[in-house]
Phi, psi and omega in degrees: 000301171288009185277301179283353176258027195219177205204104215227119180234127194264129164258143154247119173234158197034003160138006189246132160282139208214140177240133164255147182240116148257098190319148193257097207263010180262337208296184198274304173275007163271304168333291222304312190300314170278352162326293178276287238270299199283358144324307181251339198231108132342154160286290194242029167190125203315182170193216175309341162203208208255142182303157176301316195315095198084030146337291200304299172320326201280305196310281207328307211296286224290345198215261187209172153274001175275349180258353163311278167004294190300313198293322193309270160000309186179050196315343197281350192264322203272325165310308193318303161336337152086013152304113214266346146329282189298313183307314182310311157331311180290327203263320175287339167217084198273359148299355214232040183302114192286127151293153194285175168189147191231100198226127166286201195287316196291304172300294176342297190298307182318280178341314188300304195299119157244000000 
């Protein structure tokens, strides 16, 4: 899947392989991502809010991936809701009020490949 939007190059040094990823600033998720997204959020580092890049991944470790969705969609019902994830979120960034968005799913997953 990131294969195809990217231009992905393996270096090997001291015996370790290393990827430079050169991001596709045309692609369908980098739009949807300065669209939604780049307001608040970096690719690889927090900002007004926590980088995207293992976004998905953090919700799965920590709550679920159906409530990562959820949070896109309408964090303040899912905090209200008593999800201890999303309260954390709210608390760890608290300058950073996610707005609802109405993204399927597929845009979602697109946005995240930057």
């Amino acid at each position: 899947f990131l294969w195809n939007i990217c231009d992905c190059e393996e270096e090997e040094q001291d015996g370790l392989i290393s990827q430079t990823v050169t991001r596709d600033e045309n692609s369908e998720g980098a739009l949807l991502f300065k669209t939604h997204c780049s307001s608040c959020h970096l690719p690889d580092s927090d900002a007004t809010g926590p980088a995207l890049s293992g976004a998905k991944e953090r919700w799965a470790q920590n709550a679920s991936e159906e409530d990562f969705y959820s949070w896109i969609e309408n964090s303040e019902k899912l905090a209200r809701d008593g999800n201890l994830y999303a309260i954390e979120l709210k608390k760890e960034y608290p300058n950073g009020e996610m707005p609802a968005f109405n993204l399927s799913r597929d845009e979602i997953d697109l946005s995240l490949i930057i």
